[in-house]
DSSP file (Angstrom, degrees, kcal/mol; ACC not computed):
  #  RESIDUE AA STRUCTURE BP1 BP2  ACC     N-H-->O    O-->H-N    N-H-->O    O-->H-N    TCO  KAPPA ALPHA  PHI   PSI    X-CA   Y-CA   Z-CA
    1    1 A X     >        0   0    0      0, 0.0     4,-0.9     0, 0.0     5,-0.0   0.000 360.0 360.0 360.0 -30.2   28.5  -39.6    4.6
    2    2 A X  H  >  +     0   0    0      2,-0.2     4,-2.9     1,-0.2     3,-0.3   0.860 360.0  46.6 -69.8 -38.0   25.5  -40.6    2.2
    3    3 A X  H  > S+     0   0    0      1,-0.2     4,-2.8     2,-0.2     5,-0.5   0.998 111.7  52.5 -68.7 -45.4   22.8  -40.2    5.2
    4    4 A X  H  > S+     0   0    0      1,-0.3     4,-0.8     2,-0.2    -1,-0.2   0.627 109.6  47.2 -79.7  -1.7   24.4  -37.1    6.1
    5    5 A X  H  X S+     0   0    0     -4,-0.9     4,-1.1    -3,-0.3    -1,-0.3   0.809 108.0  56.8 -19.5 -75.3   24.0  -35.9    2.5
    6    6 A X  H  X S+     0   0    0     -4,-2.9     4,-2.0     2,-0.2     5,-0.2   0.719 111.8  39.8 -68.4 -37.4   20.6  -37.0    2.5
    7    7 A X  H  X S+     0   0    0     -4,-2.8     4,-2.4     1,-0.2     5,-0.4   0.898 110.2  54.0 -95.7 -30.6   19.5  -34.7    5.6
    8    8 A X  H  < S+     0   0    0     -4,-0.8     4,-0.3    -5,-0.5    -1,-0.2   0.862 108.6  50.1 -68.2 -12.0   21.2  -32.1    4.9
    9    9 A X  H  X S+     0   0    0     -4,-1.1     4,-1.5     2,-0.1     5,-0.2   0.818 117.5  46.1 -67.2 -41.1   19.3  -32.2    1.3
   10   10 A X  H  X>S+     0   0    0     -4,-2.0     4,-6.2     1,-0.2     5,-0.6   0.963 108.1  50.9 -70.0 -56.6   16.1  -32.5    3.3
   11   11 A X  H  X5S+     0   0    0     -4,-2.4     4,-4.3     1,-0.2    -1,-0.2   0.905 111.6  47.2 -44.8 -30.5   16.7  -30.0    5.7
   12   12 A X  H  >5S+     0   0    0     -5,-0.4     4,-1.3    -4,-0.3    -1,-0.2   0.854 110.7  53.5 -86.7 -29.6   17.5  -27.4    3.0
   13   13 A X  H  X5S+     0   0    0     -4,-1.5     4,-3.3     2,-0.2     5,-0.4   0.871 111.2  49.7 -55.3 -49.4   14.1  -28.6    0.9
   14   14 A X  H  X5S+     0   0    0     -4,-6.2     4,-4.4     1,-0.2     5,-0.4   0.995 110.2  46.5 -54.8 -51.3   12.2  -27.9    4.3
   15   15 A X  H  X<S+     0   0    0     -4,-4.3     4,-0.9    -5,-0.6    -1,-0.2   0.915 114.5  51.7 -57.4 -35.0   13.9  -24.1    4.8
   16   16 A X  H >X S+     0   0    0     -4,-1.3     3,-2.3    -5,-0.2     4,-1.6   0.998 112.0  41.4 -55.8 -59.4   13.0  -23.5    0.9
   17   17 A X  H >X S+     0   0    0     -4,-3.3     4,-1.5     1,-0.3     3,-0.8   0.967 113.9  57.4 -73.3 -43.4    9.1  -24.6    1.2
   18   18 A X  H 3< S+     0   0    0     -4,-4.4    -1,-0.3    -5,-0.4    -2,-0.2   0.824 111.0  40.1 -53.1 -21.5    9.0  -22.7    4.5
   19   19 A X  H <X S+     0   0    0     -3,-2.3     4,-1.5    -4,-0.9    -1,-0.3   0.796 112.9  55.4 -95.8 -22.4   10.1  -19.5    2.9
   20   20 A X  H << S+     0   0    0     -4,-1.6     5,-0.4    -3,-0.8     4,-0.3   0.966 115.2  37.0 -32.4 -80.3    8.0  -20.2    0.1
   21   21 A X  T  < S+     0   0    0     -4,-1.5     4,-0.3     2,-0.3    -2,-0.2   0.340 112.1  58.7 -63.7 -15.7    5.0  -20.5    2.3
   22   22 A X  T >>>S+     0   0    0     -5,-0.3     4,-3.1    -4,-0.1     5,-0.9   0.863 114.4  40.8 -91.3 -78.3    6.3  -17.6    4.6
   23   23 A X  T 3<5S+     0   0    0     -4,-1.5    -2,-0.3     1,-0.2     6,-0.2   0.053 112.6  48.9 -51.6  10.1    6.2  -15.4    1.4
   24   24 A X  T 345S+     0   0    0     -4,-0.3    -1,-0.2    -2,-0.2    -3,-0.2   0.430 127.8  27.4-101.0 -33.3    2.8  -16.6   -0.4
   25   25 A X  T <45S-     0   0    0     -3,-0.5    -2,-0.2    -5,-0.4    -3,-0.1   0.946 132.6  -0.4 -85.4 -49.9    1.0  -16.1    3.0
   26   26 A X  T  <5S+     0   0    0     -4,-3.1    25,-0.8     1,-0.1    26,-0.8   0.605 109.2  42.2-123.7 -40.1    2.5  -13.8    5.0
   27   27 A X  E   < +A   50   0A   0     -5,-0.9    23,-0.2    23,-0.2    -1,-0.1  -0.615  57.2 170.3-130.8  67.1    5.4  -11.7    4.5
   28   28 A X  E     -A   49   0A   0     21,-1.3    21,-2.8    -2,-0.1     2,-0.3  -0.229  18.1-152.7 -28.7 138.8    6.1   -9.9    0.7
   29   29 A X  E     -A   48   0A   0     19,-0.2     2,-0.3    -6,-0.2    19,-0.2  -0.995  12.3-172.6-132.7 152.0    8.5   -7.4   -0.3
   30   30 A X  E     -A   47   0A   0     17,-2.2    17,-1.6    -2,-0.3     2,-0.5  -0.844  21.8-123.6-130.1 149.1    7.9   -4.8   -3.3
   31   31 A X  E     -A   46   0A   0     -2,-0.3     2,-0.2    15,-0.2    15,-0.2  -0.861  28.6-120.9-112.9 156.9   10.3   -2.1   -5.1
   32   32 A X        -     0   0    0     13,-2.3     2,-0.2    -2,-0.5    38,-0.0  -0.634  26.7-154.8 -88.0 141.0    9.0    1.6   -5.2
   33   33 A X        -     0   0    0     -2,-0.2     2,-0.3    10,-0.1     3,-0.2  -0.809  54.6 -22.8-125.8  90.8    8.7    2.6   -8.9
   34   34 A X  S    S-     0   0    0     -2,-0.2     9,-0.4     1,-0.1     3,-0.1  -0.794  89.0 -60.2 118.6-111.0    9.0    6.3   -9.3
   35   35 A X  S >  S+     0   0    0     -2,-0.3     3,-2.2    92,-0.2    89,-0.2   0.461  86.0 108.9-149.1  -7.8    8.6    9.4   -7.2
   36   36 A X  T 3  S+     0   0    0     -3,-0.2    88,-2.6     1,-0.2    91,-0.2   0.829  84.3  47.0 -71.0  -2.5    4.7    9.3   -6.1
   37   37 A X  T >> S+     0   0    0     86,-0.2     4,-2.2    85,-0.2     3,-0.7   0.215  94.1 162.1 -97.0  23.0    5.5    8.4   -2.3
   38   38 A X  T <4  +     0   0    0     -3,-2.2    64,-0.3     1,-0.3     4,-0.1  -0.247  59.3  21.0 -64.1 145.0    8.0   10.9   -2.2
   39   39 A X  T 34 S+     0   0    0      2,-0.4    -1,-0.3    -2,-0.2     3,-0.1  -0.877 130.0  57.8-168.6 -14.4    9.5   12.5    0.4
   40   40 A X  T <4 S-     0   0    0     -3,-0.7     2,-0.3    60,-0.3    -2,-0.2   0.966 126.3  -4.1  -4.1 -95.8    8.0    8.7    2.2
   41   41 A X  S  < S-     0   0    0     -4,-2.2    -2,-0.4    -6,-0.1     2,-0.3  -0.779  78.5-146.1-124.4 168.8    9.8    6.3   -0.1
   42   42 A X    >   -     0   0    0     -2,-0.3     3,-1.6    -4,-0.1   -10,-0.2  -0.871  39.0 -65.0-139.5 162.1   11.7    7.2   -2.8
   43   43 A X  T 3  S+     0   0    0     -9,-0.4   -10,-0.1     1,-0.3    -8,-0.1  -0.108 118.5  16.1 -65.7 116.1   12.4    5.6   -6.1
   44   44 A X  T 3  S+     0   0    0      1,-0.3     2,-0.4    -2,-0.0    -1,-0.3   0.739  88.0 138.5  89.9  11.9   14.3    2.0   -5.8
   45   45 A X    <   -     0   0    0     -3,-1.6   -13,-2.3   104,-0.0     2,-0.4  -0.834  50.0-137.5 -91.3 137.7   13.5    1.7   -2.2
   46   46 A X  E     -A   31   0A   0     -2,-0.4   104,-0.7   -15,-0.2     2,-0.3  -0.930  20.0-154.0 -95.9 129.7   12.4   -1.7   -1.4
   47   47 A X  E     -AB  30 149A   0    -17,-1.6   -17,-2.2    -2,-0.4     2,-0.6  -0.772  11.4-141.0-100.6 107.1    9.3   -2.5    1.0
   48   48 A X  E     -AB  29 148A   0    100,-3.8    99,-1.6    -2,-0.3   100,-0.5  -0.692  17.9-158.7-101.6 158.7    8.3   -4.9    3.1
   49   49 A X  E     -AB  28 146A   0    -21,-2.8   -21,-1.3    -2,-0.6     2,-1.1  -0.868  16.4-148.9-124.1 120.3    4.6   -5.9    3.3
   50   50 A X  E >   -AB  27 145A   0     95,-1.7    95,-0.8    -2,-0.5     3,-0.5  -0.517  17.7-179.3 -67.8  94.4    2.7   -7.7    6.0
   51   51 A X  T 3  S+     0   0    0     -2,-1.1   -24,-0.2   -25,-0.8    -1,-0.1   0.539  70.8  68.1 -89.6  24.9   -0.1   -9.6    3.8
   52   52 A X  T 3  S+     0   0    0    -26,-0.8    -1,-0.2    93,-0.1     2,-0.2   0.858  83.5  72.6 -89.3 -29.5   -1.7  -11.1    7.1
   53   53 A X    <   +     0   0    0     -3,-0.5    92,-0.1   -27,-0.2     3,-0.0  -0.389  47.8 165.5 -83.2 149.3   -3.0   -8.3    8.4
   54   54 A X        +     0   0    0     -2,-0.2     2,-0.2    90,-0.1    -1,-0.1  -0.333  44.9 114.0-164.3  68.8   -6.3   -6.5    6.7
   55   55 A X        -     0   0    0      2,-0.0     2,-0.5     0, 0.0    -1,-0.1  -0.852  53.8-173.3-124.3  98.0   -7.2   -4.3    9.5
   56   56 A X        -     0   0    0     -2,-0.2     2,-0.2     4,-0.0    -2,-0.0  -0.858  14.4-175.4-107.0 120.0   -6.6   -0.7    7.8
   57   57 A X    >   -     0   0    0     -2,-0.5     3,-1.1     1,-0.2    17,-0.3  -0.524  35.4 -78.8-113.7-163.8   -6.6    2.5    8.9
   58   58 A X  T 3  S+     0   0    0      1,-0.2    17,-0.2    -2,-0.2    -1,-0.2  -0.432 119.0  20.8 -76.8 151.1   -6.3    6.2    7.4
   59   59 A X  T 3  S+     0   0    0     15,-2.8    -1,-0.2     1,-0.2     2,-0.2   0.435  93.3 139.7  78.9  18.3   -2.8    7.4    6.7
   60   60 A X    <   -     0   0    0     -3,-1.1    14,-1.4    14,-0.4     2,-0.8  -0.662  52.5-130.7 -79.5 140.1   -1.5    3.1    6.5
   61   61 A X  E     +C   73   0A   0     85,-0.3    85,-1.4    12,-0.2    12,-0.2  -0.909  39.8 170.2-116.4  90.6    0.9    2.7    3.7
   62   62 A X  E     -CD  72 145A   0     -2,-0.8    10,-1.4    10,-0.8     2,-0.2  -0.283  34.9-111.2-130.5 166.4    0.0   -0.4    1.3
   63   63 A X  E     -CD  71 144A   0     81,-2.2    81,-0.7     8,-0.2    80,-0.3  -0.736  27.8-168.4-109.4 147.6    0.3   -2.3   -1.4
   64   64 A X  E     -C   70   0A   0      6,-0.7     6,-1.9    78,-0.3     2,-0.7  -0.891  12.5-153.8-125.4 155.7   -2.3   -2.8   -4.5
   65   65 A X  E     +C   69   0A   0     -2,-0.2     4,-0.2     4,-0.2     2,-0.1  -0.977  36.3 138.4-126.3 119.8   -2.5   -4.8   -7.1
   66   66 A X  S    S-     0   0    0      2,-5.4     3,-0.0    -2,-0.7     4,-0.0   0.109  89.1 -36.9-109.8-105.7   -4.2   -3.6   -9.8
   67   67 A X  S    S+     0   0    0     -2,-0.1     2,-0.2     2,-0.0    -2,-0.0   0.628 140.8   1.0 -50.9 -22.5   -2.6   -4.3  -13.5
   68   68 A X  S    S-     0   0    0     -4,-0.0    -2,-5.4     0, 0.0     2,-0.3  -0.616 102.2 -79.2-137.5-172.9    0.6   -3.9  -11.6
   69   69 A X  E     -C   65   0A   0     -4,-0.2     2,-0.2    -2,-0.2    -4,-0.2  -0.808  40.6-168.2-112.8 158.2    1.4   -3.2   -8.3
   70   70 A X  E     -C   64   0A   0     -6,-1.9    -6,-0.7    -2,-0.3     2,-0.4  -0.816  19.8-143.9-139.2 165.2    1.3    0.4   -6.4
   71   71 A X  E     +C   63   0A   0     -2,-0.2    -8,-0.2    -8,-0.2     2,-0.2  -0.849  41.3 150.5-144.0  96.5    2.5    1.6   -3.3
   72   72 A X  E     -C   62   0A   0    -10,-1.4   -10,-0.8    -2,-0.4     2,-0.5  -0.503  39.7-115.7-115.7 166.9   -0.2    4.3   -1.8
   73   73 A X  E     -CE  61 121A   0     48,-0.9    48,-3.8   -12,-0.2     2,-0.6  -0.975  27.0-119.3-118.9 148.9   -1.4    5.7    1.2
   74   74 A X  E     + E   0 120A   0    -14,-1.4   -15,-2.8    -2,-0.5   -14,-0.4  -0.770  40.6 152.2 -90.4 109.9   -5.1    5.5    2.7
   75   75 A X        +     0   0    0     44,-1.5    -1,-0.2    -2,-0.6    45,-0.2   0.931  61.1  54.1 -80.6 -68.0   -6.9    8.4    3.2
   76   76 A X        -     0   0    0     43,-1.9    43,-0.4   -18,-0.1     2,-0.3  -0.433  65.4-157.0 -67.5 146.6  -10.5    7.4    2.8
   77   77 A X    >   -     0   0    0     41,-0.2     3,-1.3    -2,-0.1    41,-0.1  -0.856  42.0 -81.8-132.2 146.1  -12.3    4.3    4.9
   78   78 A X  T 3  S+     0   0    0     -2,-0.3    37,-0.2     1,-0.2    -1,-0.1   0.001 116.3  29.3 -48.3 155.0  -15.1    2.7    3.8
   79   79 A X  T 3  S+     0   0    0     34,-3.2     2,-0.2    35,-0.7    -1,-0.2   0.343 100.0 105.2  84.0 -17.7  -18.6    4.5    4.6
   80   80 A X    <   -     0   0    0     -3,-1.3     2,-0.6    34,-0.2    -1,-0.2  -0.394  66.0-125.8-100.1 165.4  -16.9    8.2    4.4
   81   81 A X        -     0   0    0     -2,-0.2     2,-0.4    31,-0.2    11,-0.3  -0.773  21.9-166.4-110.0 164.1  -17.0   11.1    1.9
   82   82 A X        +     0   0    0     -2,-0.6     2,-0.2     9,-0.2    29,-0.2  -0.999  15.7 157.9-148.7 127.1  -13.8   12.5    0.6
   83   83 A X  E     -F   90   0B   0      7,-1.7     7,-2.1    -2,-0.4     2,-0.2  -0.907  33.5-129.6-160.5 155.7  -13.5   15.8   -1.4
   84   84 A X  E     -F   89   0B   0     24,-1.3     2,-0.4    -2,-0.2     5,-0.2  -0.536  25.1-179.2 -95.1 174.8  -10.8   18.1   -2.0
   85   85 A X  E >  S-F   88   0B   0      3,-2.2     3,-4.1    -2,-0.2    20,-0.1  -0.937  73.5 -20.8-164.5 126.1  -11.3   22.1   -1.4
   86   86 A X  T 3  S-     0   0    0     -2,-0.4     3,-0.1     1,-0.3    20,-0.1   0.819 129.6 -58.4  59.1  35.5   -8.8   25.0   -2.0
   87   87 A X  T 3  S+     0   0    0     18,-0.3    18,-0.6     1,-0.3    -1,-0.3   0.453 108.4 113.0  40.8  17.4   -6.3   21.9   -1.7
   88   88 A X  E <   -F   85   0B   0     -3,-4.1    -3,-2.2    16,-0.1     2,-0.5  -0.495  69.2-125.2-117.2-176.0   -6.8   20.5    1.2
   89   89 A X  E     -FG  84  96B   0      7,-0.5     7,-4.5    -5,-0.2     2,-0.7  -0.933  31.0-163.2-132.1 129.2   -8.2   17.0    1.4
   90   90 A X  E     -FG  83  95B   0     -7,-2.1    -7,-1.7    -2,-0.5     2,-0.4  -0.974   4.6-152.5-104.0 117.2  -11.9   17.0    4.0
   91   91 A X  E >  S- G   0  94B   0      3,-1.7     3,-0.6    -2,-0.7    -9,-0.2  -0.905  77.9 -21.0 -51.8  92.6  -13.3   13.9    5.4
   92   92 A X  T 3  S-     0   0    0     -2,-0.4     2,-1.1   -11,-0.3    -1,-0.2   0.923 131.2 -51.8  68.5  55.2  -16.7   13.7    6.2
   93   93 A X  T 3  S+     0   0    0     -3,-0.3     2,-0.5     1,-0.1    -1,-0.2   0.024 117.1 105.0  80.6 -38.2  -16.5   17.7    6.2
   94   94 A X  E <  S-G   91   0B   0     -2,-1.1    -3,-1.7    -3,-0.6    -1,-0.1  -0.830  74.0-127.0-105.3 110.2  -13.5   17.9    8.7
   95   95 A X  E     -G   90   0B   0     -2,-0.5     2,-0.3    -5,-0.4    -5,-0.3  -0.144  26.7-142.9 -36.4 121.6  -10.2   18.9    7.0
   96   96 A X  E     -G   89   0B   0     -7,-4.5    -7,-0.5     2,-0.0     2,-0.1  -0.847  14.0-110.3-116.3 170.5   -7.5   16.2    8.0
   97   97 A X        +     0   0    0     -2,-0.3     2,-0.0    -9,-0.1    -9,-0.0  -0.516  36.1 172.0 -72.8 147.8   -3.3   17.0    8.7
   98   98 A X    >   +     0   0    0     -2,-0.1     3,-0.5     3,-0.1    -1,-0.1  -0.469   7.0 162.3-171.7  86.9   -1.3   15.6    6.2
   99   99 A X  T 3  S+     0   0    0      1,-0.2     2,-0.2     3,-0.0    -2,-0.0   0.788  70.7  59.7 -87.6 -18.9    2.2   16.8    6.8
  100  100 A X  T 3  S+     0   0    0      2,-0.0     2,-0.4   -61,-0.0   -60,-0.3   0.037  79.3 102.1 -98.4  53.3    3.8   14.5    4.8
  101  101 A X    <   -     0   0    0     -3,-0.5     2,-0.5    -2,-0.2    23,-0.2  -0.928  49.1-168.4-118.4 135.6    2.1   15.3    1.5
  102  102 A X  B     +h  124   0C   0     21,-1.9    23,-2.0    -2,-0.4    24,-0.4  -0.993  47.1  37.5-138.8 141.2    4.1   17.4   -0.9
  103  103 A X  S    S-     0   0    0     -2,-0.5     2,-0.3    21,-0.2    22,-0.1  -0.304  96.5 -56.1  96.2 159.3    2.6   19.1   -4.3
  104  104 A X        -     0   0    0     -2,-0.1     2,-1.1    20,-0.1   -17,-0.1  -0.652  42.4-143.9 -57.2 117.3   -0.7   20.8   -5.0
  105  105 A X        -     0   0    0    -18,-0.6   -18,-0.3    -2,-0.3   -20,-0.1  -0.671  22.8-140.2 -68.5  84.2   -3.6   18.5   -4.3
  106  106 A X        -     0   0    0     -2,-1.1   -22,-0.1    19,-0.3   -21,-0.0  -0.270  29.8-100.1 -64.3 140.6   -6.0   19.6   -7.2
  107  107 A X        -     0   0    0    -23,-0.1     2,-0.3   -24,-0.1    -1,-0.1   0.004  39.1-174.1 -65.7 134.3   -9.6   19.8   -6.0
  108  108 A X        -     0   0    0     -3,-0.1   -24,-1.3     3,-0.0     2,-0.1  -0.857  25.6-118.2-126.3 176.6  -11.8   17.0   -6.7
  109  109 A X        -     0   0    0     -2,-0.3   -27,-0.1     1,-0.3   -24,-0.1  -0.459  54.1 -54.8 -88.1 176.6  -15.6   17.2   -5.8
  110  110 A X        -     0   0    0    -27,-0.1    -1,-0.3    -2,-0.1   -27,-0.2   0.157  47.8-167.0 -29.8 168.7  -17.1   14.6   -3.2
  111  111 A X        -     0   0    0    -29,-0.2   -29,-0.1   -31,-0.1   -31,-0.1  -0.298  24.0-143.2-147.5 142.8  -17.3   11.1   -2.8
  112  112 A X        -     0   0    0    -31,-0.2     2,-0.7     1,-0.1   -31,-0.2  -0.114  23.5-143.5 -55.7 163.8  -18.8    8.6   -1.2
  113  113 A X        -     0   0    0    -36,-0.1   -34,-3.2     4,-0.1     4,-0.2  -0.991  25.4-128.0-136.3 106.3  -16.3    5.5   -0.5
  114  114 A X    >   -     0   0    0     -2,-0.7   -35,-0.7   -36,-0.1     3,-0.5  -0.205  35.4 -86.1 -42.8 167.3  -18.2    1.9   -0.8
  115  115 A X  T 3  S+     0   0    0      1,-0.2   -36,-0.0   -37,-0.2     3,-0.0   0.049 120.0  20.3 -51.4 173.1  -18.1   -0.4    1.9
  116  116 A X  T 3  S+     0   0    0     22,-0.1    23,-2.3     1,-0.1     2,-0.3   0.670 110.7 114.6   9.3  37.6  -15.3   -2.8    2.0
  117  117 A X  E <   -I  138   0D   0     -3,-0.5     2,-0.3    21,-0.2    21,-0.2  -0.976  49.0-154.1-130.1 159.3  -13.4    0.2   -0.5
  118  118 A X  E     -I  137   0D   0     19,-1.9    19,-1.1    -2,-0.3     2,-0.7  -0.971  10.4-146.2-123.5 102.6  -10.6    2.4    0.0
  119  119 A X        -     0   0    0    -43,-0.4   -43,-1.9    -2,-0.3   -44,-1.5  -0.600  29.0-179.5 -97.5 113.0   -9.5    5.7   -1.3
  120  120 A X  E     -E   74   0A   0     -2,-0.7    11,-2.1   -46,-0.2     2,-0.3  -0.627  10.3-171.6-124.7 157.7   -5.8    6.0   -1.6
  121  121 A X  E     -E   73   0A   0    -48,-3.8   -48,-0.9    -2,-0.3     2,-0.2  -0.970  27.9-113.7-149.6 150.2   -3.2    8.6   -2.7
  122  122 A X        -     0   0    0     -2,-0.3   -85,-0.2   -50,-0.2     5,-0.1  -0.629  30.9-125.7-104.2 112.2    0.5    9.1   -3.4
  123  123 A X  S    S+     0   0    0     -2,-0.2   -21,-1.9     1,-0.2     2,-1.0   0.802 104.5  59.9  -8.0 -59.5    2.4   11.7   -0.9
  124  124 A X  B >  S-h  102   0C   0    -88,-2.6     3,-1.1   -23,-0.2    -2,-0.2  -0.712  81.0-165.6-103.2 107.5    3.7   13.8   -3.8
  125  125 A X  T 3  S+     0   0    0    -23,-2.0   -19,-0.3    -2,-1.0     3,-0.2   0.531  73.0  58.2 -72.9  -2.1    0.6   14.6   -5.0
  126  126 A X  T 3  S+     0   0    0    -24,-0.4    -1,-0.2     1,-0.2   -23,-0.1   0.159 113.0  45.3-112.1  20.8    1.4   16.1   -8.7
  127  127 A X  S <  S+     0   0    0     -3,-1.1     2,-0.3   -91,-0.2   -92,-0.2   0.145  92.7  97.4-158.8  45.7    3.1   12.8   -9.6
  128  128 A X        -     0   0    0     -3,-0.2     2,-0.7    -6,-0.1     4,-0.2  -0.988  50.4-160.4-114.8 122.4    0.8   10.2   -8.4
  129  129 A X        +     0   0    0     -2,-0.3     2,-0.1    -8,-0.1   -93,-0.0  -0.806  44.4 124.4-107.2 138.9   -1.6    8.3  -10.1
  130  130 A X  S >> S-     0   0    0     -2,-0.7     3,-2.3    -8,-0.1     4,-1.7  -0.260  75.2 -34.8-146.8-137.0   -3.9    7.1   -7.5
  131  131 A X  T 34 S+     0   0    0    -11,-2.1   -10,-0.1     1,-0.3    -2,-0.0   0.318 121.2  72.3-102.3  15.9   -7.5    7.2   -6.9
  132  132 A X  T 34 S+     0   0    0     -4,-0.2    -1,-0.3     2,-0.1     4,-0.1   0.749 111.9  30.5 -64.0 -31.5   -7.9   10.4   -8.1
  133  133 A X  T <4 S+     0   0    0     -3,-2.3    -2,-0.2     2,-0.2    -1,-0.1   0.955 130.4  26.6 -90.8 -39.2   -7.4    9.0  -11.4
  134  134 A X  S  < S-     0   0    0     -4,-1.7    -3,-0.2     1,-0.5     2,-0.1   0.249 104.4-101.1-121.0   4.6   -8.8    5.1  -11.4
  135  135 A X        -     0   0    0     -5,-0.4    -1,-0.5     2,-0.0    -2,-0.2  -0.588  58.9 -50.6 115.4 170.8  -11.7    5.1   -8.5
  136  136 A X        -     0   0    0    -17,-0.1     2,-0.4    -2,-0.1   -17,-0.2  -0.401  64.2-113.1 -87.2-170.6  -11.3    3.8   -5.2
  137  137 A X  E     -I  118   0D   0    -19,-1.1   -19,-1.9    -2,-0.2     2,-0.1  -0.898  22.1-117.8-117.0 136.5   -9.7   -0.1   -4.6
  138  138 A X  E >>  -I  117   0D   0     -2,-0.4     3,-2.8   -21,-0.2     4,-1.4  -0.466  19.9-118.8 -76.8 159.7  -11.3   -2.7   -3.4
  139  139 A X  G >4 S+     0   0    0    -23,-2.3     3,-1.8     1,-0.3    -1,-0.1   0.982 116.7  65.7 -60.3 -35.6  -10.0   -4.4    0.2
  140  140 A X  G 34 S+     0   0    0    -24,-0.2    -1,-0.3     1,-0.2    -2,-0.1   0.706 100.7  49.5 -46.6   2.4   -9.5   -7.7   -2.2
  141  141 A X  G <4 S+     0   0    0     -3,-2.8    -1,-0.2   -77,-0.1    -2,-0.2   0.826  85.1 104.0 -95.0 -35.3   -6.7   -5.6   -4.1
  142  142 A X    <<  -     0   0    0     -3,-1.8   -78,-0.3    -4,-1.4     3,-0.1  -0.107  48.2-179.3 -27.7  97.3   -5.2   -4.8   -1.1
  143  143 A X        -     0   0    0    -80,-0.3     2,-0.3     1,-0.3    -1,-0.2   0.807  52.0 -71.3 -96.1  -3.0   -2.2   -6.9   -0.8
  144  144 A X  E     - D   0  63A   0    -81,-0.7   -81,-2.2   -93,-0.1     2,-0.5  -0.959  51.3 -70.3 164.7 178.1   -0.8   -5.6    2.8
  145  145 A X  E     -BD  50  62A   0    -95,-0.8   -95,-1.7    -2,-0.3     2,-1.1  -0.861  36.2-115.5-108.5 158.8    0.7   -3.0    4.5
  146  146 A X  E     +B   49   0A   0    -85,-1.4   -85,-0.3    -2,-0.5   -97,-0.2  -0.593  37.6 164.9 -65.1  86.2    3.6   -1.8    4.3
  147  147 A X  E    S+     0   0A   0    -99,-1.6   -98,-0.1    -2,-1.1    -1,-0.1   0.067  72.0  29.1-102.4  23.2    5.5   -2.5    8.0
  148  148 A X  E     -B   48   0A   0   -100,-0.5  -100,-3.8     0, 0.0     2,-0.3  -0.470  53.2-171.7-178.4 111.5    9.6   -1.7    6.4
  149  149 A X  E      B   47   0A   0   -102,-0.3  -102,-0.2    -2,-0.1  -104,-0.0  -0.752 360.0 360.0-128.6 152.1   11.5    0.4    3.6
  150  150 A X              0   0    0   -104,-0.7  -103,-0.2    -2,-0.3    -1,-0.1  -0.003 360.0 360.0-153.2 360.0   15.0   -0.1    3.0
């Protein structure tokens, strides 16, 4: 009875540090705080985030850490310019779709997006602060994307 005590204590140690280690490396989950990814995610929705992958494209849904953590979408890619016009949001001159954006975008003028930076923005665009307000993010902030809401 003692030995079989003893492995099933072991066994149960292993499944912890593997889930440990699943979750420092690989696999995160995050809760939405407030209402800028609406109609997306919604407030109290929980998220999970793949932090292996760091291949990013436009319209990919991620996690930052800045002082806290955020839950944004990527518009801008390194190397492009970004400006808003009449409300609509131009890359490199060419206007992109973004039907799941809700609110007034208010017009910003150009900018350039550093290398290995990202310029990200909140769905409901009159209650997100994003990189309208605090710059773009660098990829090191990046902590994944977002591959599941619940």
């Amino acid at each position: 009875m003692k030995k079989v005590s003893s492995i099933l204590l072991i066994i149960f140690l292993l499944v912890c540090i593997f889930i440990l280690l699943i979750r420092h490396f690989a696999i995160d989950y995050k809760l939405v705080d407030g209402d800028s990814m609406l109609n997306t995610l919604k407030n109290g929705d929980i998220v999970i985030i793949d932090k292996t992958n760091k291949n990013f494209n436009r319209y990919d849904i991620i996690a930052v850490k800045l002082d806290y953590y955020v839950v944004k979408r990527i518009i801008g890619l390194p190397g492009e310019k970004i400006e808003c016009k009449d409300g609509k949001i131009y890359i490199n001159d060419e206007m992109i779709n973004e039907d799941y954006a809700i609110g007034i975008t208010n017009d910003f003028s150009a900018i350039l997006i550093p290398n290995n930076e990202y310029f990200i923005l909140g769905d409901n665009r009159e209650a997100s602060t994003d990189s309208r307000s605090y710059g773009t993010i660098k990829l090191n902030q990046i902590v994944g994307k977002v591959i599941y809401k619940f």
